[in-house]
VEXNUFI-527302 format. One record per residue (C-alpha): residue in three letters; residue number from 1; x, y, z. Coordinates in steps of 0.1 Angstrom, whole numbers. Layout:
BEGIN
@type = ALA | seq = NUM | u = X | v = Y | w = Z
...
***
This chain:
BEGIN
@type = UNK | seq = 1 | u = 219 | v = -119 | w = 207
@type = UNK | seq = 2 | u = 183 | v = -124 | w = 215
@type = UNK | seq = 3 | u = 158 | v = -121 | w = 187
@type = UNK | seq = 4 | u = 135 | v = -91 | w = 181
@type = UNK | seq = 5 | u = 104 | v = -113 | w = 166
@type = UNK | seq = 6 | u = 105 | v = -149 | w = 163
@type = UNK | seq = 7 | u = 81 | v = -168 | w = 142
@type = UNK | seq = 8 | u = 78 | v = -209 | w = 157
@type = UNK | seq = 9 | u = 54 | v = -230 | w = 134
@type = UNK | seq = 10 | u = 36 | v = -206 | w = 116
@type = UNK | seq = 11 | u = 5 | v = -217 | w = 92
@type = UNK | seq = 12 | u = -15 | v = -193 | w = 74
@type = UNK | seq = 13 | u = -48 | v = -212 | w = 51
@type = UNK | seq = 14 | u = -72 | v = -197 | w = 30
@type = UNK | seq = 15 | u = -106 | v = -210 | w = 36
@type = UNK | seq = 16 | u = -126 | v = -218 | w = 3
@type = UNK | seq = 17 | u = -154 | v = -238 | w = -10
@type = UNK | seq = 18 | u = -139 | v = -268 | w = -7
@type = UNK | seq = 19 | u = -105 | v = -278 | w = 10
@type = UNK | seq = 20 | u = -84 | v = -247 | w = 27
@type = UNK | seq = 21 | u = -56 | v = -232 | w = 8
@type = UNK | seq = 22 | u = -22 | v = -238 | w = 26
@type = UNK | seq = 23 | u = 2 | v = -203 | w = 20
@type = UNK | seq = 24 | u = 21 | v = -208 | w = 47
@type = UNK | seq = 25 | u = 29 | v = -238 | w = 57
@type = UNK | seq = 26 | u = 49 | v = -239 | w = 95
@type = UNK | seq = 27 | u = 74 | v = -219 | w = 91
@type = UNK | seq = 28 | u = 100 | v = -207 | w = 116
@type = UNK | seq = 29 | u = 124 | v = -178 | w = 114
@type = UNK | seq = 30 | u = 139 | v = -148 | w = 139
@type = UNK | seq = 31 | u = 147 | v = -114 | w = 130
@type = UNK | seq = 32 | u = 175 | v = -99 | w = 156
@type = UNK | seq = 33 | u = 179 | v = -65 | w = 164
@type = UNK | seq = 34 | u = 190 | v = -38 | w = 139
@type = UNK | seq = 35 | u = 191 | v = -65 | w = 111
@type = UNK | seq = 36 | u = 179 | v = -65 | w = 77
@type = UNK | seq = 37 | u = 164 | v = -100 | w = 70
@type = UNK | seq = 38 | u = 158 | v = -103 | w = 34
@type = UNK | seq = 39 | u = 128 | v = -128 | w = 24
@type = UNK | seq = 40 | u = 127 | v = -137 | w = -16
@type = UNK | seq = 41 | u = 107 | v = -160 | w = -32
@type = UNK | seq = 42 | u = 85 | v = -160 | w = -67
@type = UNK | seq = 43 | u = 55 | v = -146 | w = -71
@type = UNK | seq = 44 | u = 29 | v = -168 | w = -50
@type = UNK | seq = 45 | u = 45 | v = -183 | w = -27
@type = UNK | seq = 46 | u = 32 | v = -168 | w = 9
@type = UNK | seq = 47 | u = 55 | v = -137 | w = 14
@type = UNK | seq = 48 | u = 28 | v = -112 | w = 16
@type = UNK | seq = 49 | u = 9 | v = -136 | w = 36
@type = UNK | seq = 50 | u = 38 | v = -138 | w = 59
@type = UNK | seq = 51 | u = 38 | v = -102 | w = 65
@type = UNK | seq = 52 | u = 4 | v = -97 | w = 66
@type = UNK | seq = 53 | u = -1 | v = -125 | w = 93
@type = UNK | seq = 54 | u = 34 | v = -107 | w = 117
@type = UNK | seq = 55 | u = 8 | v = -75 | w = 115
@type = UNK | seq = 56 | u = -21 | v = -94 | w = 124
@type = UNK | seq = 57 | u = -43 | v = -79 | w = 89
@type = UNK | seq = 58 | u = -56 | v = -106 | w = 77
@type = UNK | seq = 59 | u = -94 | v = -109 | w = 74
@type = UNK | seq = 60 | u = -117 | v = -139 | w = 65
@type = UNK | seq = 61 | u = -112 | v = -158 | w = 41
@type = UNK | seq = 62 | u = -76 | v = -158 | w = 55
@type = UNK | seq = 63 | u = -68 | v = -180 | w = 89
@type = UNK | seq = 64 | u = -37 | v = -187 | w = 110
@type = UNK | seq = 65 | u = -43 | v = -219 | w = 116
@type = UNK | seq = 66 | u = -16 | v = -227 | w = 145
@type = UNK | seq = 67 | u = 21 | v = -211 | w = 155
@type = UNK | seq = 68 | u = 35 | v = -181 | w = 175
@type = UNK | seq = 69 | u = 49 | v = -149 | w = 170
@type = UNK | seq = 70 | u = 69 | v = -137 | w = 199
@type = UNK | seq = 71 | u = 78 | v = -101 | w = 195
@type = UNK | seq = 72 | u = 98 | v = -90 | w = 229
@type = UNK | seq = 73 | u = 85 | v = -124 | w = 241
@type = UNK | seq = 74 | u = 49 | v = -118 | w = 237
@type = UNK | seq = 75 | u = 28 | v = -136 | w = 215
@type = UNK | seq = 76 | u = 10 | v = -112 | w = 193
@type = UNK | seq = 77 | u = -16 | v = -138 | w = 180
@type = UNK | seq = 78 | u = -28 | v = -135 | w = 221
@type = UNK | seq = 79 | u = -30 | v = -97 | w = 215
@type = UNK | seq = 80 | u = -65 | v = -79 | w = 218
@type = UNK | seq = 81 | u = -79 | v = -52 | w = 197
@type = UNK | seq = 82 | u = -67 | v = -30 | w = 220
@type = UNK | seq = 83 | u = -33 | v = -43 | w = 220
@type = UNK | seq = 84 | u = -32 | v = -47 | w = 183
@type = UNK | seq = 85 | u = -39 | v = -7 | w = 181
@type = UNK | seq = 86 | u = -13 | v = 2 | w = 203
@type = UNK | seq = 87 | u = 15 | v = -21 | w = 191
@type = UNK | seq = 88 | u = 10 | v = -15 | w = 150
@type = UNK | seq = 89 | u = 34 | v = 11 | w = 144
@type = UNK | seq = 90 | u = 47 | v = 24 | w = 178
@type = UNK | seq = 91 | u = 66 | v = -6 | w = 177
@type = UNK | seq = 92 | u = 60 | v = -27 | w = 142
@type = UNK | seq = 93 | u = 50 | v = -6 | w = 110
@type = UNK | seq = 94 | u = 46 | v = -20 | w = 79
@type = UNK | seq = 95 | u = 54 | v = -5 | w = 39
@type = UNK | seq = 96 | u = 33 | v = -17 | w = 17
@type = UNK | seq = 97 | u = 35 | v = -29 | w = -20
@type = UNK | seq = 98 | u = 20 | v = 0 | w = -39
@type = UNK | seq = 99 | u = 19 | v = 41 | w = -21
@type = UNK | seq = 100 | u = -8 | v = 48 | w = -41
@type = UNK | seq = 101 | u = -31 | v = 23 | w = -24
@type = UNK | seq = 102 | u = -18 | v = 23 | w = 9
@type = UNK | seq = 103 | u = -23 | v = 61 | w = 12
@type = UNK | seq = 104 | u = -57 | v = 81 | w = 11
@type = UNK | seq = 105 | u = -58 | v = 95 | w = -27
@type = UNK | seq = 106 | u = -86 | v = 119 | w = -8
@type = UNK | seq = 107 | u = -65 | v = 133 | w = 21
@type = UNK | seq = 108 | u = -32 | v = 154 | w = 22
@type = UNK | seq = 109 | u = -5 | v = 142 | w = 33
@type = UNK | seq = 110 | u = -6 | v = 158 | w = 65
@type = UNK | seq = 111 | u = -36 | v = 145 | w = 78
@type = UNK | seq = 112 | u = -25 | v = 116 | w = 72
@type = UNK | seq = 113 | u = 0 | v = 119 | w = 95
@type = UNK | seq = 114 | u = -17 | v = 136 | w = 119
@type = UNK | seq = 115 | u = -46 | v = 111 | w = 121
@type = UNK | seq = 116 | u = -21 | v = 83 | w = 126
@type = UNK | seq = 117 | u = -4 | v = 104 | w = 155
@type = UNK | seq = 118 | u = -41 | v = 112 | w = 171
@type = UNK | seq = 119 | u = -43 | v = 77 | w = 168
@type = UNK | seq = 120 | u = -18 | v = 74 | w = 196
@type = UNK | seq = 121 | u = -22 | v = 98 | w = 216
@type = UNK | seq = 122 | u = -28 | v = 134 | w = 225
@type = UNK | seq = 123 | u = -13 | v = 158 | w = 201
@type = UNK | seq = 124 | u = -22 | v = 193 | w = 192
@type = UNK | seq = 125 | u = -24 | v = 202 | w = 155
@type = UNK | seq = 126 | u = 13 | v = 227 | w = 159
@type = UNK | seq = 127 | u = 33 | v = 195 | w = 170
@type = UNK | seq = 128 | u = 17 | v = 171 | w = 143
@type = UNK | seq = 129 | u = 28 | v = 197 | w = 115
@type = UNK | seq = 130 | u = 67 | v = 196 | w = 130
@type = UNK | seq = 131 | u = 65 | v = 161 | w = 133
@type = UNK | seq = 132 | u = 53 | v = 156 | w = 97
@type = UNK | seq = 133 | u = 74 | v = 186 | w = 81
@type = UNK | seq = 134 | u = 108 | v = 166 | w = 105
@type = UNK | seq = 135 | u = 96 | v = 129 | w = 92
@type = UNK | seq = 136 | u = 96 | v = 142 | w = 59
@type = UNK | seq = 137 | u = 125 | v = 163 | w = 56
@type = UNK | seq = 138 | u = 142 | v = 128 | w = 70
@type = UNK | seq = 139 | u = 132 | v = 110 | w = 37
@type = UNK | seq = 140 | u = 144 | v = 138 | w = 18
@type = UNK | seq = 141 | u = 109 | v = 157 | w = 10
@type = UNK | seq = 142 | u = 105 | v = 195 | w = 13
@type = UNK | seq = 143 | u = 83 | v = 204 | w = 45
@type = UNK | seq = 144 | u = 61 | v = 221 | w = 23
@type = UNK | seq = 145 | u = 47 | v = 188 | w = 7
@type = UNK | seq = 146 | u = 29 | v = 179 | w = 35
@type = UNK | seq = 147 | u = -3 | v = 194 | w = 19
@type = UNK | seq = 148 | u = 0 | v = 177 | w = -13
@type = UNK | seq = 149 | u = -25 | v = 146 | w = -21
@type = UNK | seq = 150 | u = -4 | v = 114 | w = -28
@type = UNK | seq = 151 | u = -15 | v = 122 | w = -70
@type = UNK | seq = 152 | u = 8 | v = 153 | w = -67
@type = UNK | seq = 153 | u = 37 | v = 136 | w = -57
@type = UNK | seq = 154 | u = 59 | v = 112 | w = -79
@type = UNK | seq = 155 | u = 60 | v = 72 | w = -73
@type = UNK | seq = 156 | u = 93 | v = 75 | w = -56
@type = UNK | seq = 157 | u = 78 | v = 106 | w = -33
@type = UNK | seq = 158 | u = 49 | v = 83 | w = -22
@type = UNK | seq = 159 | u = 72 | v = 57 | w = -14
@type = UNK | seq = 160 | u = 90 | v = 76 | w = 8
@type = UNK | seq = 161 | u = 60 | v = 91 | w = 22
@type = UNK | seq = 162 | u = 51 | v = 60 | w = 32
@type = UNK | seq = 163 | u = 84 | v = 52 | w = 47
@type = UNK | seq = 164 | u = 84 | v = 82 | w = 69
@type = UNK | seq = 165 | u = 48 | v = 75 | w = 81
@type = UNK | seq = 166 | u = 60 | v = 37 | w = 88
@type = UNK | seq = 167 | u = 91 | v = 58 | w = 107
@type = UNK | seq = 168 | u = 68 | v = 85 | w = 126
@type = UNK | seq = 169 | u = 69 | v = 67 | w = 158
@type = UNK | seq = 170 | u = 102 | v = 49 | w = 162
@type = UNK | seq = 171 | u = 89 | v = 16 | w = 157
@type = UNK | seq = 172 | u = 120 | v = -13 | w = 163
@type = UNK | seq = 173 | u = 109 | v = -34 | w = 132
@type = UNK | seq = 174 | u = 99 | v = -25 | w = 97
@type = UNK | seq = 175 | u = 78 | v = -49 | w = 72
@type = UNK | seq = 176 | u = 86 | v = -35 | w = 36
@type = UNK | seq = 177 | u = 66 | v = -56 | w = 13
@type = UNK | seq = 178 | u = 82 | v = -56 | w = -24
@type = UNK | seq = 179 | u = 87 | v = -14 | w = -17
@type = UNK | seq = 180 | u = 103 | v = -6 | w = -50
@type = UNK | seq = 181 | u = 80 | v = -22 | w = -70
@type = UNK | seq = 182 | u = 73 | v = -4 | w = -102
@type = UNK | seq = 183 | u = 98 | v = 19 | w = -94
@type = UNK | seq = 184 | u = 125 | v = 23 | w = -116
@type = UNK | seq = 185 | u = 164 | v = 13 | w = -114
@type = UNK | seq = 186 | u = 173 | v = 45 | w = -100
@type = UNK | seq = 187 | u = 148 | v = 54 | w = -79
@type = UNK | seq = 188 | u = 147 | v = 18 | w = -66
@type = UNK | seq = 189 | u = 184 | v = 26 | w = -53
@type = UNK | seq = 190 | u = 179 | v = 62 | w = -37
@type = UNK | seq = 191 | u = 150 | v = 47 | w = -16
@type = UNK | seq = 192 | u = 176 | v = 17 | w = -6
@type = UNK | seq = 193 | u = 201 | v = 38 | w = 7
@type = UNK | seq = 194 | u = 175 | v = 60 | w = 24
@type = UNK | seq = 195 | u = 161 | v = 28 | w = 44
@type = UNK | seq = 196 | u = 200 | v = 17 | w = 53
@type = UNK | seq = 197 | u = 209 | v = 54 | w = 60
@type = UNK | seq = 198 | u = 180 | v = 56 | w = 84
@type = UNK | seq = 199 | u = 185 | v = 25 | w = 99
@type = UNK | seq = 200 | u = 219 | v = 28 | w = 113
@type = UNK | seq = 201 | u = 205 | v = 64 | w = 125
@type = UNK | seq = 202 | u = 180 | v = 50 | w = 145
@type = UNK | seq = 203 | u = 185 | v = 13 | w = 149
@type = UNK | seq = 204 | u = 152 | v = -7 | w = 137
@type = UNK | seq = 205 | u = 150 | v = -38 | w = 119
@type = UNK | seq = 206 | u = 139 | v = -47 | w = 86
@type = UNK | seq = 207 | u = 121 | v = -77 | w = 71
@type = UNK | seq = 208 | u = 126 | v = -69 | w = 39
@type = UNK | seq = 209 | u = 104 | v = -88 | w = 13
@type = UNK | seq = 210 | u = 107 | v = -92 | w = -30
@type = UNK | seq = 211 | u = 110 | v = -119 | w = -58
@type = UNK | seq = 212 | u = 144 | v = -97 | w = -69
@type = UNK | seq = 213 | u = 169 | v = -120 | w = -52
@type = UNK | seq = 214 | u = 198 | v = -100 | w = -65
@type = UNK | seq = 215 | u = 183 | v = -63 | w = -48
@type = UNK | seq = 216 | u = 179 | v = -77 | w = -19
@type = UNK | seq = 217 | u = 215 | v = -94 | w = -18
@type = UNK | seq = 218 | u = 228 | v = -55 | w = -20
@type = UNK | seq = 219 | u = 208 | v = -50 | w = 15
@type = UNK | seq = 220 | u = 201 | v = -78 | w = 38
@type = UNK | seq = 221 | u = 220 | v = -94 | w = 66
@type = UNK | seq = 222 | u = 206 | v = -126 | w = 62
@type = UNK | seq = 223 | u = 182 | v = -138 | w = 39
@type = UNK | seq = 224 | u = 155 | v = -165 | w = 35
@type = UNK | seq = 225 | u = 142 | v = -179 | w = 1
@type = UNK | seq = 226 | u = 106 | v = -191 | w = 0
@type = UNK | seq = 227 | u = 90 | v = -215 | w = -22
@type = UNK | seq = 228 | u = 52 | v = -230 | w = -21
@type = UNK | seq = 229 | u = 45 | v = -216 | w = 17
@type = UNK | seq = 230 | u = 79 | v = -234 | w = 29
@type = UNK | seq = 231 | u = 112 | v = -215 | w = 35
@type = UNK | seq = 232 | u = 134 | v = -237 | w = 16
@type = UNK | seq = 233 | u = 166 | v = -222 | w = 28
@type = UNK | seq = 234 | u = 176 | v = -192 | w = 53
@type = UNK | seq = 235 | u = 213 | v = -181 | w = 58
@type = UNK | seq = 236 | u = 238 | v = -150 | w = 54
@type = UNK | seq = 237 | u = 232 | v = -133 | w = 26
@type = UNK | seq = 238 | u = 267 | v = -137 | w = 13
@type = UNK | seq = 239 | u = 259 | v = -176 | w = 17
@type = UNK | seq = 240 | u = 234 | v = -172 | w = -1
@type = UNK | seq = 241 | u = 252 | v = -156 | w = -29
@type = UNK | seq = 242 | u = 280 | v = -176 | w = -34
@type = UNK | seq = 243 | u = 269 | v = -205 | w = -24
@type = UNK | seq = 244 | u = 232 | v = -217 | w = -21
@type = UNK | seq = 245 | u = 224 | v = -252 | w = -9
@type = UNK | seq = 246 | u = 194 | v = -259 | w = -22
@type = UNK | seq = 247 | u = 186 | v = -265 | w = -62
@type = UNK | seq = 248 | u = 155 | v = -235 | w = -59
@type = UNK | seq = 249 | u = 179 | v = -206 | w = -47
@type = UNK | seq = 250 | u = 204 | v = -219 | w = -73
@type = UNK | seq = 251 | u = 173 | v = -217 | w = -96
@type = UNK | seq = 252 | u = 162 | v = -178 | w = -90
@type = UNK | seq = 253 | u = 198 | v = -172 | w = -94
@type = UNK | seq = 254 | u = 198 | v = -181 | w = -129
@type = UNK | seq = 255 | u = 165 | v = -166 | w = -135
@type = UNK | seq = 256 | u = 181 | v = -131 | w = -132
@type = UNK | seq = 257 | u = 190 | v = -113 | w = -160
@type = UNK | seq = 258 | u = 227 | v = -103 | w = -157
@type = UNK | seq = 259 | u = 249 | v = -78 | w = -179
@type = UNK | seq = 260 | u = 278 | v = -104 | w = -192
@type = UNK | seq = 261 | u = 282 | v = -140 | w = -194
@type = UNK | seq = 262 | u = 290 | v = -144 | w = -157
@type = UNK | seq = 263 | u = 269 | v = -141 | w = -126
@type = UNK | seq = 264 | u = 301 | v = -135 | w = -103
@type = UNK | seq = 265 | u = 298 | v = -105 | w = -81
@type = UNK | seq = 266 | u = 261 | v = -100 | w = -93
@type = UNK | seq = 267 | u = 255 | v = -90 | w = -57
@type = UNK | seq = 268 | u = 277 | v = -62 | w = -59
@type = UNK | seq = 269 | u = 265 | v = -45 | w = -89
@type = UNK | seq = 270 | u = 250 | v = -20 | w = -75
***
């Protein structure tokens, strides 16, 4: 199976005062179609960076300094401005860390979507609210929330506001950067089965990024542990599990709290 997005090489620096930061240092990966690729890693260590540079959103001080990232076979570090604005979320969307600071605290939530629609295209102001009231009654949101402001809403509503934005246009990859973060235990798992309900309905792919090796075990295909800008090791999730060959997986393994004096099955405690 060919690969949706393939990363070959890949280094991100952070320019400073005196020598440039490496947080990402030439890393190469693939994400196939309608797979969950889990990336895990401590706090730190270049997964945001990662995600930020597959969206092209970095801004100075931050540089990629060299690599590719084929998506369909085209590069997107070639891709104008004009490219950039068509591609972002008609075919790769992004959910960010924290709702509340991804969406406008001033705006409803149904400009929002309809400004992000206008954005790509002609679209009167009758079709944005049935898109919006369909996207979130998807996520499990009543229609008439769509002229709330994100304060109104709970953490795990904004969460899955955000999702169905990231969803409005049937992109084929989704970038969820630590999504359940601050969020508790059971809202964490309601918005996990949401994004694997939703993606065997419509068929997109997930990178799915957090330090929480043992939530992302319950979802991901494959997954990929970074340490210090490097992906140390990359493999099938079960693998990974049961039996991780290098000593820094082992490591977050045992940094995970668990409920008896065994770690066996902690993948499938949930």
């Amino acid at each position: 199976m060919s690969a949706l997005l393939s990363v070959e090489g890949l280094r991100v620096d952070y320019l400073t005062a005196g020598e440039p930061f490496t947080a990402v240092r030439d890393i190469s990966f693939e994400i196939r179609p309608n797979e969950i690729l889990g990336l895990a890693g401590e706090s730190g260590c270049g997964k945001s960076t990662v995600a930020y540079a597959l969206m092209r959103l970095h801004k100075p001080p931050a540089l990629v300094r060299r690599g590719r990232i084929l998506f369909q076979g085209r590069d997107v570090l070639s891709f104008t401005d004009k490219d950039l604005r068509a591609w972002r979320w008609s075919e790769v969307s992004m959910v960010f860390q924290s709702a509340m600071n991804s969406l406008n605290p001033v705006m409803t939530i149904f400009r929002q979507f309809h400004d992000m629609l206008r954005a790509h295209g002609p679209v009167t102001r009758a079709d944005a609210v049935d898109r919006t009231a369909q996207m979130l009654e998807m996520v499990g949101i009543s229609a008439d929330r769509m002229h709330a402001h994100p304060h109104q809403l709970s953490g795990g509503m904004r969460q899955r506001v955000a999702l169905a934005l990231a969803l409005t246009l049937q992109p084929k990859l989704i970038l969820m950067d630590e999504p359940t973060t601050a969020l508790d235990v059971v809202v964490q798992r309601e918005i996990l089965q949401e994004v694997l309900r939703l993606k065997d309905k419509l068929g997109f792919s997930v990178l799915f990024i957090t330090h929480d090796i043992a939530l992302m075990a319950q979802i991901s295909d494959r997954i990929g542990i970074m340490r210090a800008g490097e992906i140390v090791e990359i493999g099938a999730a079960d693998q990974i599990v049961s039996a991780p060959a290098h000593a820094y997986t082992r490591s977050l393994w045992e940094a995970m709290p668990t409920l008896g004096p065994s770690r066996e099955g902690v993948a499938h405690v949930v």
